[in-house]
C-alpha positions as CSV (number, residue, x, y, z in Angstrom):
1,X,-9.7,157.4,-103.3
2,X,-12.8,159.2,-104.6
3,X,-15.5,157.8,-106.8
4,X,-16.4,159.0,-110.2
5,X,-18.5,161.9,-109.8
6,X,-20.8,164.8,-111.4
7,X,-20.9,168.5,-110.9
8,X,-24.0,170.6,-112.3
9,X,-24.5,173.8,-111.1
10,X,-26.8,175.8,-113.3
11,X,-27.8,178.3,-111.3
12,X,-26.9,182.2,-111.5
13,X,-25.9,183.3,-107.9
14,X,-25.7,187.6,-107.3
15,X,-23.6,187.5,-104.3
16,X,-22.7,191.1,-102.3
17,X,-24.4,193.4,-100.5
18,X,-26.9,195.6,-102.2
19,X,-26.8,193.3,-105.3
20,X,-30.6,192.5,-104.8
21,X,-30.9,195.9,-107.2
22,X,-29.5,193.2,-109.9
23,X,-33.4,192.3,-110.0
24,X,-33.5,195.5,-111.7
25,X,-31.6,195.2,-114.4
26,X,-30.8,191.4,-115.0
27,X,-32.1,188.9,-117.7
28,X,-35.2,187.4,-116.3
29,X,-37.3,184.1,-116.7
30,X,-40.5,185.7,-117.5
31,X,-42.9,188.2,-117.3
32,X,-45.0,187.6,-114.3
33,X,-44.0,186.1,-111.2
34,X,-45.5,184.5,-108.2
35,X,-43.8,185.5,-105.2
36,X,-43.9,183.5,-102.1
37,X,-43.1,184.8,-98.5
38,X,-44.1,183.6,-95.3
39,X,-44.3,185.6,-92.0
40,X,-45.1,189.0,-92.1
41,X,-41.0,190.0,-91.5
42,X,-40.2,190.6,-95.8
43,X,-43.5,192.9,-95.5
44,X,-42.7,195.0,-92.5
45,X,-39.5,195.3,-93.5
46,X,-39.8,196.7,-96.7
47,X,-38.2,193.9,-98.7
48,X,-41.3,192.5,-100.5
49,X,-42.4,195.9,-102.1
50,X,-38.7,196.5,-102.6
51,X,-38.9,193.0,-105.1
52,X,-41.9,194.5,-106.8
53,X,-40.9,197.2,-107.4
54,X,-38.0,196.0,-109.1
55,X,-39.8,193.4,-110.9
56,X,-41.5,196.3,-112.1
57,X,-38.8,197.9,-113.2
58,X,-38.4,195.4,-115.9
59,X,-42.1,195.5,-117.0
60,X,-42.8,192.5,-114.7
61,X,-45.8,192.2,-112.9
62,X,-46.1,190.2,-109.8
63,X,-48.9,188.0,-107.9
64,X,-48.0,187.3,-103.9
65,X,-49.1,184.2,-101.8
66,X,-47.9,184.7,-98.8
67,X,-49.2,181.8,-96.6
68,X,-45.8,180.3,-96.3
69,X,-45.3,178.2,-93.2
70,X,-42.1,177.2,-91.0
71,X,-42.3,173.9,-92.0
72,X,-44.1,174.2,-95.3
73,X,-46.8,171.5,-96.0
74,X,-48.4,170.6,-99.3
75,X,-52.2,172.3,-99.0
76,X,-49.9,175.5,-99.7
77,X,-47.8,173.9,-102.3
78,X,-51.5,172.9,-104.5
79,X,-52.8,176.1,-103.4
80,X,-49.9,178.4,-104.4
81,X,-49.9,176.3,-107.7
82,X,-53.4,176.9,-108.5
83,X,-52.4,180.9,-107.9
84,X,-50.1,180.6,-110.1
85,X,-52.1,179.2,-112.8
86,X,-54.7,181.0,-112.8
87,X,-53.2,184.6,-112.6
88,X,-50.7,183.5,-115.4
89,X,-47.5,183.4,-113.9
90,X,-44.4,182.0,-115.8
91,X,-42.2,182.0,-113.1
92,X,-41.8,181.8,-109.4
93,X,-39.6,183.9,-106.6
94,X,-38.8,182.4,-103.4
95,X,-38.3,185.2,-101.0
96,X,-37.5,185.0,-97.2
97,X,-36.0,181.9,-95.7
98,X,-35.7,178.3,-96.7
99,X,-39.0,177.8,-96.3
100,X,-40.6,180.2,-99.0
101,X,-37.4,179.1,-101.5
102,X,-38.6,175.1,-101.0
103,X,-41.9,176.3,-101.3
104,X,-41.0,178.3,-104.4
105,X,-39.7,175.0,-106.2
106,X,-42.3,172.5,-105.3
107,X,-44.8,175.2,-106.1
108,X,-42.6,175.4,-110.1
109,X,-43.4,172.0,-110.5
110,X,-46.8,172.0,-109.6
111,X,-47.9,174.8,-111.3
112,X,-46.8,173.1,-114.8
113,X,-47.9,169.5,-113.9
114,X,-50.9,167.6,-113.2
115,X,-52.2,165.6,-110.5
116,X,-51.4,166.6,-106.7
117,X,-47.5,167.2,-105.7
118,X,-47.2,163.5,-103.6
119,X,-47.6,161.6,-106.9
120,X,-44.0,162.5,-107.9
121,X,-42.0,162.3,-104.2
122,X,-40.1,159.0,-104.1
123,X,-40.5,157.2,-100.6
124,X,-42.9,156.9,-97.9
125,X,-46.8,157.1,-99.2
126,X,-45.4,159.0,-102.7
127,X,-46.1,157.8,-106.1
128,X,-43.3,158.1,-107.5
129,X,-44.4,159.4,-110.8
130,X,-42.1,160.7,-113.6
131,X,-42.5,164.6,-114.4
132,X,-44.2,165.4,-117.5
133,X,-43.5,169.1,-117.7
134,X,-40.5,171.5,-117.3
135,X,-41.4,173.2,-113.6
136,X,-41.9,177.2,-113.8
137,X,-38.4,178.7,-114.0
138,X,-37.0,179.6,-110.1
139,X,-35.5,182.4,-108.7
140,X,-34.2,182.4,-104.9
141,X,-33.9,186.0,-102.9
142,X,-32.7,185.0,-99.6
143,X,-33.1,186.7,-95.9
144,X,-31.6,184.1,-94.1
145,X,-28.0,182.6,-94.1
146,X,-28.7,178.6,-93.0
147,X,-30.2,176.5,-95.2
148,X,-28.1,176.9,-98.7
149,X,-31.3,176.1,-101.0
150,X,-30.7,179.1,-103.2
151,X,-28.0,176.9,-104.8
152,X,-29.3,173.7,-104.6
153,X,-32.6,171.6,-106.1
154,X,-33.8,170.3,-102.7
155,X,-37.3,171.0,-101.5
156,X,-38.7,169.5,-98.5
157,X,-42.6,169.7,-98.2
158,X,-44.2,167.8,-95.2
159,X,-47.9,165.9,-96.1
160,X,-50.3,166.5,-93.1
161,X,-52.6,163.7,-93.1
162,X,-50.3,161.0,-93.0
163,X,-46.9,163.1,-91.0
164,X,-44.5,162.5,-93.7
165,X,-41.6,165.0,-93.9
166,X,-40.2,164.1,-96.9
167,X,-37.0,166.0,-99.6
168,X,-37.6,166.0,-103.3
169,X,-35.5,167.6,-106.1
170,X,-34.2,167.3,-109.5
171,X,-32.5,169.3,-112.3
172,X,-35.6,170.9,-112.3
173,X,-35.9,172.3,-109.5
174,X,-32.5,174.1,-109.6
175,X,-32.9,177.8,-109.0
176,X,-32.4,180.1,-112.4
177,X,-30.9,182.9,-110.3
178,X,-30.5,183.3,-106.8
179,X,-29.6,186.5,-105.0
180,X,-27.7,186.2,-101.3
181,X,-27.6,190.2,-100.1
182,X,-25.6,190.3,-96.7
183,X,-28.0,193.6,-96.3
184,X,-31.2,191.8,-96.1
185,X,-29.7,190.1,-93.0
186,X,-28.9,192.9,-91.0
187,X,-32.7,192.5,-89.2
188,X,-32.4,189.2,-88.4
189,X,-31.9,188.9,-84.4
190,X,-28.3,188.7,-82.9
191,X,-29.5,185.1,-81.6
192,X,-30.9,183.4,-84.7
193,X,-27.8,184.7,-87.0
194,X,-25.8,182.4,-84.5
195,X,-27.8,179.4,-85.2
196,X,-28.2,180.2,-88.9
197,X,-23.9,180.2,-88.4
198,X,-24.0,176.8,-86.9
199,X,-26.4,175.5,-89.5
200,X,-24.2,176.4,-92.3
201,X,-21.6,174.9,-90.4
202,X,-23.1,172.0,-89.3
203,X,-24.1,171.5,-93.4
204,X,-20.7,172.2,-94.4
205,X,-19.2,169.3,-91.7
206,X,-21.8,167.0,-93.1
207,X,-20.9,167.6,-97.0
208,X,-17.2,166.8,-96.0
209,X,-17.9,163.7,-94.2
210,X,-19.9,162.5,-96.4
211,X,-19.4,159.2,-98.1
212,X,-20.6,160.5,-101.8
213,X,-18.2,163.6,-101.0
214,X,-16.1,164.6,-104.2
215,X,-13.2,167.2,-104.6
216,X,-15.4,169.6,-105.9
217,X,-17.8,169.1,-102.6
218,X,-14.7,168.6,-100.5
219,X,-13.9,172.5,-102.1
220,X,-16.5,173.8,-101.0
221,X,-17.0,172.6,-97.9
222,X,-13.6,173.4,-96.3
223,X,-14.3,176.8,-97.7
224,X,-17.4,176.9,-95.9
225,X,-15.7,176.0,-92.9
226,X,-13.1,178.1,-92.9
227,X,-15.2,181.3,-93.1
């Protein structure tokens, strides 16, 4: 027999392929943005100048940081923050892989709150802190098919110094909008698209085992399965 349960999902997803043109035309959560990629693929490829220009197309300017790492680590979190602050942006787009879409909350919250971003993660050497502020607003343009955060809060930031890996997240940190376009996947190697298939399987096996899991979890879940 279940437990009683809650089901938020706030955030907007464009799901098809080609609907990353919805950038074009739909509401968004400011008027500057601070993009964050990692790699050099979204460049090469054409997909960051492609989100520009869009932006742009809406009278929206945009600020890049683009140091982005695999397993992203807090130096870049501060650092993006500071960017974002100081060039006046009001709201922050993930675009690439999980990676630059956890980056792209942790950075939200950062760039509208003091102090350094380990004073508010629970566990480990964290502080703990309550959030003063409402993060930046998020939006999530994913490359990759894996990880799922573009419908999710979950962030997970590792701290350097002291080798703590550790996940944070909150209604906050909930994505405003997040675009999944099959087409940006297309130039993603034969090999990795297979593991990024296991991974959303291997996510989707988890959800349904789980002991918190709920019919609306269990819905998905088998869903994901299935496909």
């Amino acid at each position: 027999m279940y437990q009683p349960f809650q089901f938020f999902m706030p955030a907007q997803i464009f799901f098809g392929a080609g609907c990353l043109d919805q950038l074009g035309t739909a509401p968004l959560p400011g008027s500057k943005a601070l993009v964050v990629i990692g790699g050099t693929s979204v460049r090469r490829l054409g997909y960051l100048d492609r989100v520009q220009s869009l932006l742009k197309r809406q009278g929206v300017e945009s600020v890049v940081f683009d140091k982005v790492q695999p397993n992203p680590v807090v130096e870049h979190v501060m650092e993006a923050a500071a960017l974002a602050k100081e060039t006046g942006c009001d709201f922050v787009v993930g675009l690439g892989g999980g990676s630059s879409m956890d980056s792209a909350k942790s950075i939200a919250v950062m760039a509208a709150n003091p102090g350094t971003y380990w004073d508010y993660i629970q566990g480990g050497s964290g502080l703990g802190l309550e959030i003063p502020n409402q993060p930046l607003p998020i939006v999530c343009i994913t490359t990759t098919a894996g990880t799922g955060t573009e419908a999710d809060p979950w962030t997970v930031i590792t701290k350097e110094d002291t080798q703590e890996k550790i996940g944070f997240g909150y209604r906050g940190t909930f994505p405003t909008m997040s675009i999944v376009d099959p087409e940006l996947m297309l130039s993603v190697p034969p090999k990795l698209t297979a593991y990024q298939g296991f991974d959303a399987l291997f996510h989707a096996v988890e959800g349904y085992m789980a002991k918190v899991a709920s019919p609306m979890s269990d819905m998905f879940a088998l869903q994901a399965i299935e496909y």
